[in-house]
N, C-alpha and C positions, 0 to 999 in steps of 0.2 A: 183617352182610354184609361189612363192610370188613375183618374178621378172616378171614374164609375164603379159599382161593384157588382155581382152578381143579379142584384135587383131589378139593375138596372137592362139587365137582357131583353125585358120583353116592349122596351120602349125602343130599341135600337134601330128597329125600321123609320117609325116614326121621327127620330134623333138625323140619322141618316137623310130623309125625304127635307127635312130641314136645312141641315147644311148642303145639301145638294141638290137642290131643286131639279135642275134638268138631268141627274141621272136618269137612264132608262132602268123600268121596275125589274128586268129578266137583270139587270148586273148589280141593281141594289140586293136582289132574292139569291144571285149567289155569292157576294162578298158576306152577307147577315152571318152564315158558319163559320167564317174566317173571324168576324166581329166576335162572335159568341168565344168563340174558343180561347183569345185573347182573352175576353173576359176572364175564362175559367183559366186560365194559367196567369195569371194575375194574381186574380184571389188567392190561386196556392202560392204563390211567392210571399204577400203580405205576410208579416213577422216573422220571417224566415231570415237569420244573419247570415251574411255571404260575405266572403270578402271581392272587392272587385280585381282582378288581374287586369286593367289597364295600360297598358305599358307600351309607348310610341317604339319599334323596333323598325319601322319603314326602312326600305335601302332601292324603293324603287321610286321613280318620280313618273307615273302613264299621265300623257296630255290626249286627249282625243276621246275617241269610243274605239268598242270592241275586244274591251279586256275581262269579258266572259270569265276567261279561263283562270283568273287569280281569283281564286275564292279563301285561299290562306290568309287568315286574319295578321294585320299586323306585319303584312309584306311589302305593300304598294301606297301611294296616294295617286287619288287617282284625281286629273284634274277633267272635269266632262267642257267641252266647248259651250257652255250653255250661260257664260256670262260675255259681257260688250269687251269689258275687261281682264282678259286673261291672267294681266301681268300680277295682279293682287295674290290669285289662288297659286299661282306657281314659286310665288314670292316664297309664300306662306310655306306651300311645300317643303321648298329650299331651305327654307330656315329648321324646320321639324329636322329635315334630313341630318342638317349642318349641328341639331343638339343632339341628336340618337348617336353623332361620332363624337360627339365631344363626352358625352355621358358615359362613352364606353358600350353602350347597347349596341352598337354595330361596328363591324369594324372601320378603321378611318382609311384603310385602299382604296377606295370609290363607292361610287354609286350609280347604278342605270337611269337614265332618260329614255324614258320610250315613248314613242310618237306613235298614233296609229288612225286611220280613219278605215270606217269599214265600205266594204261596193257589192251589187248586187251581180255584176255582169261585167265579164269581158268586155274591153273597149272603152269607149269616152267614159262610163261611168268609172272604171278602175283609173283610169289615166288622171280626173279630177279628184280621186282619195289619194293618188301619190303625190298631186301636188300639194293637198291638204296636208298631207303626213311631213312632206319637207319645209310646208313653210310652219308649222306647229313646231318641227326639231328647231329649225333656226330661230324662232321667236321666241321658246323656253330658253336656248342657250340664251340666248341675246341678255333675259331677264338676269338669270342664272350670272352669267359674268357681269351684270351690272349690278348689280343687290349682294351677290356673294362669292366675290372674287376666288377667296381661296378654295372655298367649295368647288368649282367649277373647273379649280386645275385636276379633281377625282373626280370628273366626270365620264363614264360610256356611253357615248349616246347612238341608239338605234330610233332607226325607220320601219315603222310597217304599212302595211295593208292587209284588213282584214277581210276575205272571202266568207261574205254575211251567212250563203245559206250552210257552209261548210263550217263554218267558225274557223277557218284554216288562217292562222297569223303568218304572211308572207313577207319576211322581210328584205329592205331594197339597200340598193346601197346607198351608203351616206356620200353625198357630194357636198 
């Protein structure tokens, strides 16, 4: 998108049908307003000096899904289940965390581990996201004191489960 310009709006179906051949035509016709508008606030950005405010201040480390409810920039990292390998992204995490206290941007008291898997329904289905959530807390600790020992003596770490249709964060206790 940040290569195209205004111009380029009325080609964007056709752009779209391209890179995505098997979308269906009713979700290509309503993402094209979301495409366009992008477009237009682009172009108003172009030659515009900004300064960036990027600044790592994380102090939480979420392993799982279901963390909806942190939409504060600049609070969490959040690691999604969606690699083979876990241990890389929580590494990573660990270490961000371990430079935001060394740099002074967070305080160096600790820091939260949250675990969470979310379920749709009372019963087997919740009972398989608690065990998800407990083996996700022990497999970040695990990282966590093997990658960055002293980090890991400021650690909190909680258990959740998230009630999908409620968004309700239940948490369990830590065993």
């Amino acid at each position: 998108m940040g290569e195209l310009n205004l111009a380029d709006a009325g080609n964007l179906d056709r752009r779209i049908t391209a890179l995505c051949p098997d979308m269906p035509s009713d979700i290509r016709r309503d993402l094209l307003p979301l495409l366009e508008g992008n477009l237009q606030h682009v172009d108003s950005l172009r030659g515009v000096s900004r300064k960036l405010d990027i600044e790592h201040r994380e102090w939480v480390i979420c392993v799982g899904r279901g963390f909806d409810f942190l939409h504060l920039p600049n609070t969490a990292l959040i690691v999604g289940p969606y690699s083979p390998d876990l241990s890389e992204p929580i590494g990573t995490a660990a270490a961000i965390i371990d430079a935001n206290m060394k740099a002074g941007r967070i305080p160096e008291d600790g820091f939260l581990l949250l675990a969470s898997t979310p379920y749709q329904e009372v019963g087997v289905d919740r009972a398989r996201a608690e065990m998800k959530s407990h083996f996700l807390t022990e497999f970040a600790i695990q990282v966590i004191h093997r990658e960055h020992p002293q980090l890991a003596k400021r650690m909190l770490q909680r258990t959740a489960v998230v009630h999908w249709p409620s968004r309700r964060l239940e948490l369990l206790s830590d065993v």
